[in-house]
TORFIDREN-540145 format. One record per residue (C-alpha): x, z, y. Coordinates in nm, 4 decimals. Example, Ala and Ser with C-alpha at 12.3 -4.5 7.8 and 13.67 -1.06 7.14 Angstrom:
! TORFIDREN-540145
+----------+----------+----------+
!       xx !       zz !       yy !
+----------+----------+----------+
!   1.2300 !   0.7800 !  -0.4500 !
!   1.3670 !   0.7140 !  -0.1060 !
+----------+----------+----------+
This chain:
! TORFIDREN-540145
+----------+----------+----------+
!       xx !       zz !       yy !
+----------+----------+----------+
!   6.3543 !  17.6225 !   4.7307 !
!   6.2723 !  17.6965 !   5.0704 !
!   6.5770 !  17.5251 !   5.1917 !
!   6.4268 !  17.1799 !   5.0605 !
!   6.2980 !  16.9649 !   5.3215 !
!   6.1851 !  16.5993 !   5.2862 !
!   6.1238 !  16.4095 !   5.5935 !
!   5.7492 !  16.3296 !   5.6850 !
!   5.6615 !  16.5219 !   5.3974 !
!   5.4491 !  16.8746 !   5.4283 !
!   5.5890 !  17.0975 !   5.1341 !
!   5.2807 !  17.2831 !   4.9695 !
!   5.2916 !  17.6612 !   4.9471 !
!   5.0326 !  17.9299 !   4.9732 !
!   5.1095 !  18.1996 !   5.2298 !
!   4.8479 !  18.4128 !   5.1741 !
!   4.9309 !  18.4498 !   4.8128 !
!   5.2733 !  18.4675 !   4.8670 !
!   5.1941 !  18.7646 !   5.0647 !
!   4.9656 !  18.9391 !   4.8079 !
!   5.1695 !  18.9249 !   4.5438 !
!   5.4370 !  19.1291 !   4.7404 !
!   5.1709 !  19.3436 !   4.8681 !
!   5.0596 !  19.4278 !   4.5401 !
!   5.3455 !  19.5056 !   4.3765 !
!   5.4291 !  19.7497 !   4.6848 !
!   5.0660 !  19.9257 !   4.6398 !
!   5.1380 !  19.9730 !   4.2602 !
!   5.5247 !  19.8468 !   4.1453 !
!   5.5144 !  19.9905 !   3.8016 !
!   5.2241 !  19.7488 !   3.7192 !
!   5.2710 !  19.4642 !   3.9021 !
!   5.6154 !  19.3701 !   3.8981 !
!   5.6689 !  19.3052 !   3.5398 !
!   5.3712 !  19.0869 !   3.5350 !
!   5.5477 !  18.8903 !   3.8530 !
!   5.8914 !  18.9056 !   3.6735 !
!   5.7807 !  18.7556 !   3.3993 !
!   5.6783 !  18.4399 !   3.5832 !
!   5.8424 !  18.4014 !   3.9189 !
!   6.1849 !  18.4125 !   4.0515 !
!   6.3217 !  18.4116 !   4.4077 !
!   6.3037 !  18.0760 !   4.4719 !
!   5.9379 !  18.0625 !   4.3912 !
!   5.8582 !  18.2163 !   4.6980 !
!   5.8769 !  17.9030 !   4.9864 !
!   5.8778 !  18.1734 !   5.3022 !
!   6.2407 !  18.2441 !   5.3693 !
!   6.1659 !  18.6394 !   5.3959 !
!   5.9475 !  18.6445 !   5.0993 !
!   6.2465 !  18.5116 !   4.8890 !
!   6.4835 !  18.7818 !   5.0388 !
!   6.2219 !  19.0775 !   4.9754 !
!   6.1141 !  18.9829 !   4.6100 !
!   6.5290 !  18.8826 !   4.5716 !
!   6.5570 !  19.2974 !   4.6645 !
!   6.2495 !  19.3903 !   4.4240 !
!   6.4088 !  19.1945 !   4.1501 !
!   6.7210 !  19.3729 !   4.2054 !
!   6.5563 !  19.7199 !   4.2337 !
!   6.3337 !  19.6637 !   3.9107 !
!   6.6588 !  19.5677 !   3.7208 !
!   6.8295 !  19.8841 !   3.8114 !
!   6.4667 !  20.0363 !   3.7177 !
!   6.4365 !  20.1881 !   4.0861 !
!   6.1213 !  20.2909 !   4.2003 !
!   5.9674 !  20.0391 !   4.3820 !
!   5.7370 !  20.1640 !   4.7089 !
!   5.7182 !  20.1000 !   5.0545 !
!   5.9938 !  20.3431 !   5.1209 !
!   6.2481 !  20.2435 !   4.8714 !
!   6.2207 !  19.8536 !   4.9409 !
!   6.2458 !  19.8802 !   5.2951 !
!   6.5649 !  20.1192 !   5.2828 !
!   6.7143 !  19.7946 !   5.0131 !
!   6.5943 !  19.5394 !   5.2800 !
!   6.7963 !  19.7043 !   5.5635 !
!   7.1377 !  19.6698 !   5.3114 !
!   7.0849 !  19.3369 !   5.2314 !
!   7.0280 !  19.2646 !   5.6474 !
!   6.6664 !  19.1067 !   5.5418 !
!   6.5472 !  19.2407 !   5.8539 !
!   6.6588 !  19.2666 !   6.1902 !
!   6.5445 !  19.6474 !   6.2805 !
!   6.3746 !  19.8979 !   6.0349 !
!   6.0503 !  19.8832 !   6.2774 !
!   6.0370 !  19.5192 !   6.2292 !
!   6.0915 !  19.6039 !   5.8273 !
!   5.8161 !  19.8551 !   5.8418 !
!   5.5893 !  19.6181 !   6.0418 !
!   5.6081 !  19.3900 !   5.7799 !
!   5.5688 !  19.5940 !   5.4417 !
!   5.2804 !  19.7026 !   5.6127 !
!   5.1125 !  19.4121 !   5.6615 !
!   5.2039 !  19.2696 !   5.3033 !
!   4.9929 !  19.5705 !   5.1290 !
!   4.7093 !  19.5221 !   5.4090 !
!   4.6761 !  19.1423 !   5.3079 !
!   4.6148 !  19.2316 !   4.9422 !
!   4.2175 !  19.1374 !   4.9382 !
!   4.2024 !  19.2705 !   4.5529 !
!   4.5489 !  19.4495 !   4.3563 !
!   4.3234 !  19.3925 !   4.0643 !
!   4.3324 !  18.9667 !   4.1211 !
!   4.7488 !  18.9558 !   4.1394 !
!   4.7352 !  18.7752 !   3.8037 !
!   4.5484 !  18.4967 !   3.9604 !
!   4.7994 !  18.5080 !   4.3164 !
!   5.1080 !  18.4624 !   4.0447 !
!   4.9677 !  18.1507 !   3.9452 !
!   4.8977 !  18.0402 !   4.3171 !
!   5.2889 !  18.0501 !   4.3690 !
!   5.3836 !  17.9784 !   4.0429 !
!   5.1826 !  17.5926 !   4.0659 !
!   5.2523 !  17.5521 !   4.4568 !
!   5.6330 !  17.6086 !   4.3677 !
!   5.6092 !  17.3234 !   4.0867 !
!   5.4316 !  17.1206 !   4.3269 !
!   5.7035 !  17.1463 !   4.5444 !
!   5.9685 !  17.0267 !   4.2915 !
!   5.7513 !  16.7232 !   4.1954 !
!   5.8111 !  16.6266 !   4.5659 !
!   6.1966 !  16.6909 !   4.5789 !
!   6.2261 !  16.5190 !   4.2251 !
!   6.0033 !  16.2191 !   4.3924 !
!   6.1855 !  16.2102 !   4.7078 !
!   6.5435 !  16.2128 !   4.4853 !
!   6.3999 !  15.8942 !   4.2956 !
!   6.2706 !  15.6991 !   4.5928 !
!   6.6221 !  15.7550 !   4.7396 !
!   6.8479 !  15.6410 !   4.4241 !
!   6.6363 !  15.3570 !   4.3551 !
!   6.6285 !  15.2466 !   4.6897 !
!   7.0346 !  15.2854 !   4.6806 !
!   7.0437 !  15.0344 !   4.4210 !
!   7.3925 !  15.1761 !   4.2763 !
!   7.2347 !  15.4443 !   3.9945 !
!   7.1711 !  15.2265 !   3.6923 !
!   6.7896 !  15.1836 !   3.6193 !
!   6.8203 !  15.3267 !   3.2161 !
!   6.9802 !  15.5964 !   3.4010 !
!   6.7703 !  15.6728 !   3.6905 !
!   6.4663 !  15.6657 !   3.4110 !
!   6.6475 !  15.9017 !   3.1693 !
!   6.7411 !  16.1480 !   3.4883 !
!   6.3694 !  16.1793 !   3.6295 !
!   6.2278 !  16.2275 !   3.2484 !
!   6.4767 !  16.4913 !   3.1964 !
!   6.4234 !  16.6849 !   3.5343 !
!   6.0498 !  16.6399 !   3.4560 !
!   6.0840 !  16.7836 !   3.1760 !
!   6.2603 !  17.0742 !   3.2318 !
!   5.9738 !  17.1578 !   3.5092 !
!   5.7497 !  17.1743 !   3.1828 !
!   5.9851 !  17.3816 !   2.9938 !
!   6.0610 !  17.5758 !   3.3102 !
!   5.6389 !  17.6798 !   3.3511 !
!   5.6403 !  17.7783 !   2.9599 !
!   5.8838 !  18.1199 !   3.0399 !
!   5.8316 !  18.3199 !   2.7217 !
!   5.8383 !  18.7101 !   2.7399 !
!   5.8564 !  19.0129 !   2.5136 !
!   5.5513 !  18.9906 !   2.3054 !
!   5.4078 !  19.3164 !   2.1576 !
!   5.4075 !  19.3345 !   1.7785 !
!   5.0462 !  19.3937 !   1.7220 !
!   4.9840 !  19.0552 !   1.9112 !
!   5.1871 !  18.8589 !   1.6852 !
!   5.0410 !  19.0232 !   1.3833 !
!   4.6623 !  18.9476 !   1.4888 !
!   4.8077 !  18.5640 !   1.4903 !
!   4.8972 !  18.5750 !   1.1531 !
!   4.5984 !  18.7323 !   1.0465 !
!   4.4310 !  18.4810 !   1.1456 !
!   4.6085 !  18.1781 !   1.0147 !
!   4.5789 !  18.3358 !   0.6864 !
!   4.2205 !  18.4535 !   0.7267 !
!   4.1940 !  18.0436 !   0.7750 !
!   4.3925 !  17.9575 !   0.4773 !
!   4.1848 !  18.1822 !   0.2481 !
!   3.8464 !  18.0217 !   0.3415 !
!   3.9886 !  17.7083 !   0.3028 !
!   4.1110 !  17.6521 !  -0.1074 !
!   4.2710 !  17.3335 !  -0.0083 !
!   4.4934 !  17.4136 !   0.2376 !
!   4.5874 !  17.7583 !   0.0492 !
!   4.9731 !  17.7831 !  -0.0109 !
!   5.0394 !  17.5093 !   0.2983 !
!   5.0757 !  17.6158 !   0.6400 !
!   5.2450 !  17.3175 !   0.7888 !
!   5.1483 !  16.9073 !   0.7230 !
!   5.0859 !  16.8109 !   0.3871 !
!   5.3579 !  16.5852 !   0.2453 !
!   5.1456 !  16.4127 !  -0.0598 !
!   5.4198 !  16.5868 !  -0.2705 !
!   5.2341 !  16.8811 !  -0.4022 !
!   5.4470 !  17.0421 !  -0.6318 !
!   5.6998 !  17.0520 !  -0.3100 !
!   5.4453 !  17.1579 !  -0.1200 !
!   5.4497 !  17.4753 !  -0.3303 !
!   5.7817 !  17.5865 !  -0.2340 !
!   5.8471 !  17.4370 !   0.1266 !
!   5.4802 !  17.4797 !   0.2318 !
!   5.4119 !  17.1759 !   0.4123 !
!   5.5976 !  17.0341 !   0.6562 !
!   5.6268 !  17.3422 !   0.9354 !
!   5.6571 !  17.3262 !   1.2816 !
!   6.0295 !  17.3421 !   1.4702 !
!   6.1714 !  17.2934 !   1.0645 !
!   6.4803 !  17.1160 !   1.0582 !
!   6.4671 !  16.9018 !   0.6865 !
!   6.7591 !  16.7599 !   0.5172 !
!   6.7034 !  16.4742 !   0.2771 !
!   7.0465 !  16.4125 !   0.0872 !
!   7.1416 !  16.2268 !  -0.2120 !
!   7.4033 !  15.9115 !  -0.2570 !
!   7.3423 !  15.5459 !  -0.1834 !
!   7.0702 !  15.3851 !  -0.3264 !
!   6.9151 !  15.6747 !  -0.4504 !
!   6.5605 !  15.6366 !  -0.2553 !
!   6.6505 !  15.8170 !   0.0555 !
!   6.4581 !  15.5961 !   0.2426 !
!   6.1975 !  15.5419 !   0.0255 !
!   6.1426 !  15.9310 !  -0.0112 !
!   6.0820 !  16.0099 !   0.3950 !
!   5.8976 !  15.6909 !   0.4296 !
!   5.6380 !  15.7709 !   0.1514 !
!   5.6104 !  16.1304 !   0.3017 !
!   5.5558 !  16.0022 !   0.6842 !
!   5.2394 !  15.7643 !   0.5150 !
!   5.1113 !  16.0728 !   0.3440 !
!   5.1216 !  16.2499 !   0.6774 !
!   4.9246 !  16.0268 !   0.8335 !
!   4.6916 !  15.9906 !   0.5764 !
!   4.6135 !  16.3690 !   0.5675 !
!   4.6464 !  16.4392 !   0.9602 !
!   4.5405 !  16.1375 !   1.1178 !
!   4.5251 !  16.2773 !   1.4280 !
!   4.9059 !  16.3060 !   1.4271 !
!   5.1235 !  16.0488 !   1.5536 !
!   5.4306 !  15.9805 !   1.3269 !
!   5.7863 !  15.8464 !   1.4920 !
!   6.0734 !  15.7074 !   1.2772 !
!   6.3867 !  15.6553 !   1.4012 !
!   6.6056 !  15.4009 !   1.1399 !
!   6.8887 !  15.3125 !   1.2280 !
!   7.0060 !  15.1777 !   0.9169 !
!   6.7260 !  14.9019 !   0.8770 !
!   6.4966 !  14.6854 !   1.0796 !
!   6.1546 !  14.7169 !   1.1529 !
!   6.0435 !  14.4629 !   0.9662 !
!   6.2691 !  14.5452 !   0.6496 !
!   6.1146 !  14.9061 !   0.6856 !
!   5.7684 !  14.7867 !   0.7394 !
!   5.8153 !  14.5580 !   0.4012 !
!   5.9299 !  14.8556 !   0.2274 !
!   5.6359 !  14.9923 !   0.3176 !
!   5.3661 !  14.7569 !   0.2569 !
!   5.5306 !  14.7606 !  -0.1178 !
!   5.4664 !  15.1295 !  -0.1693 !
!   5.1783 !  15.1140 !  -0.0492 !
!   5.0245 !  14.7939 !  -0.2121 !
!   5.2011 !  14.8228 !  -0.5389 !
!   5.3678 !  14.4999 !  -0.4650 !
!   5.7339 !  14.4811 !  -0.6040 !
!   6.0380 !  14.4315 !  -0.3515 !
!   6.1185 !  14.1038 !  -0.5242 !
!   5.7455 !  13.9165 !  -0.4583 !
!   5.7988 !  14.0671 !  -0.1063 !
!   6.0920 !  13.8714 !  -0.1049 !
!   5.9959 !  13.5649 !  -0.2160 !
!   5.6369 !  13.6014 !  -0.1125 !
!   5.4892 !  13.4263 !  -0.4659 !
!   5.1897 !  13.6541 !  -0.4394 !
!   4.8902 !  13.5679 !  -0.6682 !
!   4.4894 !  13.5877 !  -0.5187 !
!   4.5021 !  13.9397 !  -0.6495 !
!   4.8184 !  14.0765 !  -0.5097 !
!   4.7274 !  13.8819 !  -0.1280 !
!   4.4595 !  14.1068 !  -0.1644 !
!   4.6752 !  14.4132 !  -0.2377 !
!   4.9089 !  14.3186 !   0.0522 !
!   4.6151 !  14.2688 !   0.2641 !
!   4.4603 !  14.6036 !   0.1951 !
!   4.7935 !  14.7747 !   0.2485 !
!   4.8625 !  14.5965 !   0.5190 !
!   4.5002 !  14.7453 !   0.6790 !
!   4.5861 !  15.1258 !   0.5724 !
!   4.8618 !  15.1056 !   0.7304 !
!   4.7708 !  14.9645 !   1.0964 !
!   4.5668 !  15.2234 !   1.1160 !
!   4.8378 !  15.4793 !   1.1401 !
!   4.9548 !  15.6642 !   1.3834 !
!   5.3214 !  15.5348 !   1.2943 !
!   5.6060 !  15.4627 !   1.5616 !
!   5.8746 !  15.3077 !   1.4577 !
!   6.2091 !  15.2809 !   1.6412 !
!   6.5299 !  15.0513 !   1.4861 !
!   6.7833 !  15.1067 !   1.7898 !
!   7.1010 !  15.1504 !   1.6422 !
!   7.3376 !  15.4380 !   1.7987 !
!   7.1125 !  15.6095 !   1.9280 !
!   7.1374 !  15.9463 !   2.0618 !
!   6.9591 !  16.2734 !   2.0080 !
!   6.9359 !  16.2866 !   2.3854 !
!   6.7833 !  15.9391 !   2.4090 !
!   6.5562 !  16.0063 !   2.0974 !
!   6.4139 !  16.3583 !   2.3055 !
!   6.3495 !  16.1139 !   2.5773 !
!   6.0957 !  15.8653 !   2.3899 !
!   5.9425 !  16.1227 !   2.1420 !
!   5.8263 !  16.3206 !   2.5058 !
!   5.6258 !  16.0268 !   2.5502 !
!   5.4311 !  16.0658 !   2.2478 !
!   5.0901 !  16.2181 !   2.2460 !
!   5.0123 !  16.4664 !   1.9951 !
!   5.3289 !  16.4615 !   1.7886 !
!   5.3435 !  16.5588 !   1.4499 !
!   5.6165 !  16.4454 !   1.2269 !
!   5.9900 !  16.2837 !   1.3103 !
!   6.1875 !  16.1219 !   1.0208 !
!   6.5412 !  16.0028 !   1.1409 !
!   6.7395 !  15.7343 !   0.8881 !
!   7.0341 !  15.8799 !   0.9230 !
!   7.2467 !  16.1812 !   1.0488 !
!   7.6185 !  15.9842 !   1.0114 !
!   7.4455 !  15.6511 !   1.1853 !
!   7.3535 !  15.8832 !   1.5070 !
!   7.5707 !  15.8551 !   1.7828 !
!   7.7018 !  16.1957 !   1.9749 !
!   7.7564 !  16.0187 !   2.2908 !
!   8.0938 !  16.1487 !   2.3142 !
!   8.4378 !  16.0430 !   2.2280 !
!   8.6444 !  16.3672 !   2.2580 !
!   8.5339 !  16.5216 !   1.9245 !
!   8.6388 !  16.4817 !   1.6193 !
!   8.3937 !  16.3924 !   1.2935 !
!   8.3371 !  16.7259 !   1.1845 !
!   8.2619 !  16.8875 !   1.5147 !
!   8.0574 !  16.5420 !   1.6368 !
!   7.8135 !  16.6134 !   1.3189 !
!   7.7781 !  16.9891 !   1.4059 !
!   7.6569 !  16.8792 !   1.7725 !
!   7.4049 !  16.6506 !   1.6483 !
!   7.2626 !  16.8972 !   1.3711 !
!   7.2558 !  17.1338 !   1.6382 !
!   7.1207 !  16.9775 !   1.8753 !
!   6.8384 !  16.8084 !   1.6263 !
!   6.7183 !  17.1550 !   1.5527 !
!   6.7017 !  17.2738 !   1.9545 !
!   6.4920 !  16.9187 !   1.9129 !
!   6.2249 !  17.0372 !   1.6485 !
!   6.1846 !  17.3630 !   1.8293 !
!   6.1235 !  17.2355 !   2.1688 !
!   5.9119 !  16.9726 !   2.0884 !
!   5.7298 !  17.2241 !   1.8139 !
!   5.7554 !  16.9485 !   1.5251 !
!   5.9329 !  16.9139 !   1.2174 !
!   6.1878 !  16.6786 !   1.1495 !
!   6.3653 !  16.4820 !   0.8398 !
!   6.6647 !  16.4222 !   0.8538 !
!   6.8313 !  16.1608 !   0.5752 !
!   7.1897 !  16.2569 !   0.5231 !
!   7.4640 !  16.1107 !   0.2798 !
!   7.6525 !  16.2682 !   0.0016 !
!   8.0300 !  16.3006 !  -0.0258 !
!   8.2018 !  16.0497 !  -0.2197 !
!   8.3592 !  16.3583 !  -0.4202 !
!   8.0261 !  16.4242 !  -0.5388 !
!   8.0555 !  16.1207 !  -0.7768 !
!   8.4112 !  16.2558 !  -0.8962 !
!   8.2424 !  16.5877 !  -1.0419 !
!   8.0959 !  16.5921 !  -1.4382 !
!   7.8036 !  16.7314 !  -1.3298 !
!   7.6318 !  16.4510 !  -1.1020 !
!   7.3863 !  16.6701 !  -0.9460 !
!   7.4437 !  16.7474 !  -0.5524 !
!   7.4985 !  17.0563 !  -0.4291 !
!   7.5080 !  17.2218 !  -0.0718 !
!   7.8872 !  17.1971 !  -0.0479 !
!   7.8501 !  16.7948 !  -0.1275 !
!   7.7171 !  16.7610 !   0.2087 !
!   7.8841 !  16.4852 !   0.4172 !
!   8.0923 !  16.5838 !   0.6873 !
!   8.0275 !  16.9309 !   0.8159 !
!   7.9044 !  17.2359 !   0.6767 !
!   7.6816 !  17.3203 !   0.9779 !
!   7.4332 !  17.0785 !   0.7810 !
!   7.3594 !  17.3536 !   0.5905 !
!   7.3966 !  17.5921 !   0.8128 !
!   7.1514 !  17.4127 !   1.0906 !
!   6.9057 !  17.3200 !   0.8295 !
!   6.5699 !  17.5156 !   0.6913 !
!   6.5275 !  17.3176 !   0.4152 !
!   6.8189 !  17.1022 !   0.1932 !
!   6.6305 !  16.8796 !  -0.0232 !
!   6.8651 !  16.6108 !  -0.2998 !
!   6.6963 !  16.3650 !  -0.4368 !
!   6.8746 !  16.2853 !  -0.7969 !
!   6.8106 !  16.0465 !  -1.0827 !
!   7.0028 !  16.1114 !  -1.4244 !
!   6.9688 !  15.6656 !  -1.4612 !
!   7.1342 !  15.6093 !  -1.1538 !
!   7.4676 !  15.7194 !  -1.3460 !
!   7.3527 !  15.6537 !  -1.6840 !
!   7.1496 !  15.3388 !  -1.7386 !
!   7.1011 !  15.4574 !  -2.1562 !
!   6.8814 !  15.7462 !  -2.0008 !
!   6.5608 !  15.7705 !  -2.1964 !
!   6.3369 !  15.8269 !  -1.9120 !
!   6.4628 !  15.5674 !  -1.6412 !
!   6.1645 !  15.6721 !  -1.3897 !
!   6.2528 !  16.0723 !  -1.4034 !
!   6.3812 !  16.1980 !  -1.0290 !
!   6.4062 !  16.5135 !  -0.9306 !
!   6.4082 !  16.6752 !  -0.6070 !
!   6.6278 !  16.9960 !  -0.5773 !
!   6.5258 !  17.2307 !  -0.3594 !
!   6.8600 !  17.3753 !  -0.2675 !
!   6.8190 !  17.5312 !   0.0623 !
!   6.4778 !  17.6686 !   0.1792 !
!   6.4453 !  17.9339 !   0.4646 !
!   6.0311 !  17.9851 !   0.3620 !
!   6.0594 !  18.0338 !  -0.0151 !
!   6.2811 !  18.0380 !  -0.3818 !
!   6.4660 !  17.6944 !  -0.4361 !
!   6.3851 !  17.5337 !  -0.7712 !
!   6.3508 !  17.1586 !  -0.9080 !
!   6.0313 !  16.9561 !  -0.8471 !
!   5.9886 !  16.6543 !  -1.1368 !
!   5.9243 !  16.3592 !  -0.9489 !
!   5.8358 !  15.9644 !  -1.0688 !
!   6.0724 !  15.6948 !  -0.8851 !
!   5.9165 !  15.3428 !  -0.9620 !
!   6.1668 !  15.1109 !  -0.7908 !
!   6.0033 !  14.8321 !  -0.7796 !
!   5.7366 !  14.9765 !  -0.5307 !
!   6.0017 !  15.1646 !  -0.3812 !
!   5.7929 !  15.4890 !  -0.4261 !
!   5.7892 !  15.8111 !  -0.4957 !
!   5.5182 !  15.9847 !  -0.7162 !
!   5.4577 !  16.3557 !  -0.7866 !
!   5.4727 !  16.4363 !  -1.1945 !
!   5.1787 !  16.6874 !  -1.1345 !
!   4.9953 !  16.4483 !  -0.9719 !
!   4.9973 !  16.1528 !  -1.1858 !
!   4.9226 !  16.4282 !  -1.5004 !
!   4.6387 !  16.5606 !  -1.2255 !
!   4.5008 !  16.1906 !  -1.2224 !
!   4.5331 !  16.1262 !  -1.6114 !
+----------+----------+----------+
């Protein structure tokens, strides 16, 4: 970093706490250098002889070296930072002499730490102003490459260390201190879904999850993830919801939901022969949901990288529901199907962890699945690629016995199979599908409500 120079421009950098924090960790290495490791790196040091000593330091606390006045200046002469061991001396000297308090080097870390991100917002600026003023980088392009590099300063500042056990367990006493004096959140540590027999097993939607939502064609996919995303932002309103479809329009989406949601059948939505009483369904549903904190997106081919790009811009994200995993596009051509879907399954759960969320995912079922005698899905029906599975935290089918036989007594009964879950046992949860709303209900629920 201290090579970057923009013309005109006067780089920011501290030098005085530059200087203490090399002082202090010469006055007391054993102490101070891990808590400097674990946040800066050469090249967050802007004077060219402050990057070669803490270079040395880094070098010598790797090897586990004792590091003193004595020891780094000896490692400074081999690596020709200075010119003669006086002038080395001279200036170790003066390094532990600036120190105005060993005890403050916490707060002189963070001096260096923000002057050095400073300093990349400038470089990234100056890289921006130049391409754009080029004219030959692509505009899409030049946007996606300064929200990426942005981004990665972010990701850069939030360096994760070794964390003590004891730390992490006084976390989770505390969550669950806060789920036992609160009954209604008891057994759900991430988002309510509105399915609470679900709930049970996958409890709640959990942060940095990776969900798979599988069953065949027409088998309320759709339907499913789009009546959990409304219950989400019923119960967190606060969150802001983003569904990517790239299946469906908007508006075809946006009809489904207004059905589910006003009890108005697909068909009337259709033809729009609404009576006084179901305009004033439609317009009650139609006021619930403008007053969610729902984004939807209906680009088609879209990639996981473009997806990351537009979901960064969201405040307060809660909840991602993509429509579906064979409709995404890798972005590359050199890969066959198989090894295209493990990329994107992949790279969708490096997604949910870095952005902290969880995700649905809507996936489709092999066609063998229809060849079997036993209709209901199983892991190894999964479309494509097995690192599905293998990527996933949760595998959830959908299945109706009336979608193959239309004499079924009970042409309403769904259940959702549980087939994969990384929190919990797996098991069946008895669900209601009433088509004509395009909605899901849960059986414990509607018996709850009776």
């Amino acid at each position: 970093m201290a090579e970057m120079e923009l013309a005109g421009v006067n780089l920011p950098y501290s030098l005085d706490a530059e200087q203490s924090v090399l002082g202090a960790i010469l006055l007391d290495g054993n102490a101070n250098m891990p808590k400097a490791s674990a946040k800066l790196h050469p090249e967050h040091f802007y004077v060219k002889v402050h990057t070669d000593i803490y270079t040395v330091m880094m070098q010598m606390f790797a090897a586990s070296d004792n590091i003193d006045v004595v020891t780094v200046l000896e490692n400074c002469m081999k690596n020709n930072v200075f010119e003669s061991q006086e002038e080395g001396r001279n200036y170790l000297v003066k390094l532990m002499e600036t120190v105005p308090s060993i005890s403050s080097v916490d707060r002189y870390i963070e001096i260096v730490e923000d002057k050095y991100t400073r300093r990349l917002l400038i470089s990234i600026a100056g890289d921006i102003l130049e391409n754009a003023n080029e004219g030959q980088t692509d505009t899409a392009a030049l946007l996606e490459l300064a929200e990426k590099r942005i981004y990665d300063i972010r990701n850069e500042n939030q360096v994760k260390g070794l964390t003590r056990l004891n730390a992490v367990i006084v976390g989770i006493l505390n969550e669950l201190s806060e789920l036992c004096a609160n009954p209604d959140k008891q057994g759900i540590q991430g988002l309510k879904s509105g399915f609470p027999s679900l709930d049970k097993y996958i409890h709640g939607l959990n942060k940095s999850d990776l969900l798979i939502v599988a069953a065949r064609p027409g088998m309320g996919k759709t339907s499913f993830a789009m009546n959990m995303a409304t219950n989400v932002a019923k119960y967190h309103p606060e969150k802001s919801i983003c569904v990517f479809n790239l299946e469906m329009s908007k508006e075809q989406l946006v009809k489904r939901m207004l059905s589910s949601e006003g009890r108005i059948s697909s068909e009337l939505m259709s033809t729009g022969r609404f009576d006084p009483a179901q305009w004033r369904n439609l317009a009650d549903a139609a006021f619930v949901l403008s007053n969610m904190n729902i984004y939807i997106d209906d680009s088609s081919a879209i990639t996981v990288n473009e997806m990351k790009a537009k979901l960064r811009r969201v405040d307060n994200l809660g909840l991602i529901v993509i429509d579906y995993l064979q409709l995404i596009s890798s972005g590359r051509r050199d890969l066959n199907r198989v090894n295209e879907i493990s990329e994107m399954t992949r790279n969708l759960k490096i997604m949910a962890k870095e952005l902290n969320v969880p995700i649905i995912v809507l996936s489709q079922l092999a066609r063998s699945a229809e060849k079997k005698d036993d209709k209901r899905p199983m892991l190894s029906d999964l479309r494509d690629s097995g690192s599905i599975e293998q990527d996933a935290d949760i595998v959830l089918f959908l299945y109706r016995d009336s979608y193959y036989n239309k004499e079924a007594e009970d042409q309403r009964a769904c259940k959702c199979i549980v087939a994969k879950n990384r929190h919990g046992e797996t098991n069946d949860v008895n669900m209601i599908w009433d088509g004509q709303y395009t909605r899901f209900t849960d059986v414990e629920y509607v018996h709850a409500e009776q």
